[in-house]
N, C-alpha and C positions, 0 to 999 in steps of 0.2 A: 535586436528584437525589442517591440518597443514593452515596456512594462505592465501593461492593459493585457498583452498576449502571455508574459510571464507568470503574469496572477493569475489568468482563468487556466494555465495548463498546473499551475499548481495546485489549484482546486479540484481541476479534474484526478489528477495523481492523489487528494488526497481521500476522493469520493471512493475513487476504483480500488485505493486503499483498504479502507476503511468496510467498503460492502467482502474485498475479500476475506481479510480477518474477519470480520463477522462470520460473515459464511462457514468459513470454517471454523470458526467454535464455536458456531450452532450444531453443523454434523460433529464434532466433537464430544459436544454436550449431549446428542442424540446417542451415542455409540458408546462413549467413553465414560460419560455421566449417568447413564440408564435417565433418557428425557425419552418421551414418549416419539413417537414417531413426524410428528406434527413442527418438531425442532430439526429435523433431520429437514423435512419438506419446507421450509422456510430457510435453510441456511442455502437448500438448493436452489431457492430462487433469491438470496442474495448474491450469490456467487454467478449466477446468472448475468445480473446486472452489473460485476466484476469485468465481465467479459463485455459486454458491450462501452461501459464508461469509456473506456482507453480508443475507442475506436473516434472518438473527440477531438484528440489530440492533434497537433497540425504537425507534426515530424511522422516519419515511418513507423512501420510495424516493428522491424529490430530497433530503431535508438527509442523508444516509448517504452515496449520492454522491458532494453535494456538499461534505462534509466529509473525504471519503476520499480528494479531488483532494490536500488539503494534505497525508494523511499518505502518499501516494503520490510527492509530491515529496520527503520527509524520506529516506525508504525508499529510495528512488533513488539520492540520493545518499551514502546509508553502501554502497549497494551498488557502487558506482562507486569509493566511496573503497577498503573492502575485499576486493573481489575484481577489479578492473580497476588497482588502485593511483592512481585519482585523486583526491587528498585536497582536501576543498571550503574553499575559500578564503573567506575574510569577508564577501565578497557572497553566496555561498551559503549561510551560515550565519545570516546577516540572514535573508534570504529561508525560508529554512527557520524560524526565528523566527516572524518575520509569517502563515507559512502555519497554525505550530500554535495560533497564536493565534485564528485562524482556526478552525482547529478547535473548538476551545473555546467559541469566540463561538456556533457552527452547531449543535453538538449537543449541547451543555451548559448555556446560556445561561438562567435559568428566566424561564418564559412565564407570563401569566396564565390 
């Protein structure tokens, strides 16, 4: 796969990313954080747009998914590290590791 196709689906993985976690810790912040109702309506329509990013993607419905589980875990936790202050420790960085490899393996991998 040439590299040009690797970078815009890593962008897209990292948009669909990114509007998910959003999304939800906007309704998070609406429910959980007592935010007015208006964070709740905005995180809905981040997560919105979670769902259509991925439909981008030039692999299938399951290996997009299922590749986007690992960069969902990655994303997670820089989000955690950067906006909640919980910095991942070496088991989560292992882990985060193994997942991108993962990645890699699921949607990059050439097939005959």
């Amino acid at each position: 796969m040439p590299i040009s196709q690797v970078a815009h689906s890593v962008i897209l993985f990292l948009l669909a990313g990114l509007c998910e976690i959003g999304g939800g810790y906007l309704v998070w912040q609406w429910l959980r954080g007592m935010r007015g109702i208006s964070w709740g309506i905005a995180g809905g329509a981040v997560l919105f747009l979670y769902g259509v990013i991925p439909t981008f993607q030039p692999a299938h419905f399951g290996r997009v998914y299922a590749a986007y589980g690992g960069i969902f875990v990655v994303l997670s936790l820089l989000w955690g590290w950067f906006l909640d202050g919980t910095r991942p420790d070496r088991f989560d960085l292992l882990g985060a590791g193994l997942c991108l490899a993962g990645v890699a393996l699921i949607m990059w991998w050439p097939r005959p």
